[in-house]
C-alpha positions, 0 to 999 in steps of 0.5 A, a space after each residue: 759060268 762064274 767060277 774058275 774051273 780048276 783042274 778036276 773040273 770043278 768051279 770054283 766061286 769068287 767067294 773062294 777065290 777072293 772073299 773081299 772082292 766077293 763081298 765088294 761086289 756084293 755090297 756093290 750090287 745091294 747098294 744099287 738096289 737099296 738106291 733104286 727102291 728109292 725111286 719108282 717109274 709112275 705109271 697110270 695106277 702105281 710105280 715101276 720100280 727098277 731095282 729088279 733089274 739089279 738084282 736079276 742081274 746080280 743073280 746071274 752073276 753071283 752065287 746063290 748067297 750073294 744073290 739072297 744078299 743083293 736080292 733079299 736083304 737089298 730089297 728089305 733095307 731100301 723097303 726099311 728105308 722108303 717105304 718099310 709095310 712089304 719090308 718082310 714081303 720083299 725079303 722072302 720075294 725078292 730074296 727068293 727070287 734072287 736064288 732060283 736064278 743063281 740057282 738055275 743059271 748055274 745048273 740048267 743047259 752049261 752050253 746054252 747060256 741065253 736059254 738057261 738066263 731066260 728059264 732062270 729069269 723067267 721062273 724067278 720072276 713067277 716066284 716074285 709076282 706070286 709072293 708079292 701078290 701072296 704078301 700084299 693080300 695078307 699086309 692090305 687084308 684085301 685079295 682086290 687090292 692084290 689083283 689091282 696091283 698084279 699086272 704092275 708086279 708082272 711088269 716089273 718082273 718084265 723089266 727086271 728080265 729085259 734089263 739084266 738080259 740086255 746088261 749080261 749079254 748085249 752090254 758084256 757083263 757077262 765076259 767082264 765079271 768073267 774076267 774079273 773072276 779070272 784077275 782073282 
């Protein structure tokens, strides 16, 4: 999906092809989501934060790699930054996230991009909100205080799939990193 295939049938990665532009857009995307750590939609209760809608998004796009750097690392600086007590929390969740759905959007149903998208979304997601959820009991040392927050973590997940569905195949980014990768 985001490789070139050459003739032997295997893709091949933009960090193949063009290890700057690889890292450009890469850098791009962590910087995004450092941005968006800064800035949480109030809800009655807590916030929303909007950067899981970049990293989502970046990992459909990108390799596994580059998507532990957006997600991950993106996460853990803008934590360092705004708010540092789930910095390490938001390194291994969000970082992990960030791989299964590269992962899994690169392997699961080639033909069937939608489905594959929204598999991936979707067990990124359960692997977000179960860190999260682990992370907050051990940080606060109350499992109350992590259950309050439960319904927040999923639906910030929720927004972080809505979002990159609705930016990859409503909004083309898709066929626009396509061609970017085909430009290479």
């Amino acid at each position: 999906m985001t490789g070139i295939t050459t003739g032997k049938s295997r893709k091949v990665t933009l960090r193949e092809v063009n290890k700057a532009k690889w890292i450009t857009i890469t850098a791009i995307f962590m910087g995004m989501n450092i941005a968006l750590c800064a800035f949480g939609v109030p809800v009655p209760g807590g916030h929303l934060y909007l950067n899981d809608v970049v990293i989502c998004t970046a990992a459909m796009l990108l390799d596994p790699v580059a998507a532990f750097i957006v997600g991950g690392v993106g996460a853990f600086l803008g934590d360092f930054l705004f708010y540092p007590l789930p910095m390490f929390v938001s390194l291994a969740a969000h970082g992990l996230q960030a791989v299964a759905i590269s992962f899994l959007f690169r392997n699961l149903f080639p033909h069937h991009r939608k489905t594959a998208a929204l598999i991936s979304l979707v067990a990124g997601a359960v692997i977000m909100v179960t860190l999260y959820t682990l992370g907050k009991i051990y940080i606060y040392s109350t499992f109350e205080y992590a259950m309050i927050k439960l319904p927040y973590e999923i639906a910030q997940a929720l927004l972080g799939i809505a979002g990159s569905m609705l930016l990859c195949f409503r909004g083309g980014l898709i066929d626009s990193f396509r061609r970017i990768l085909q430009d290479s």
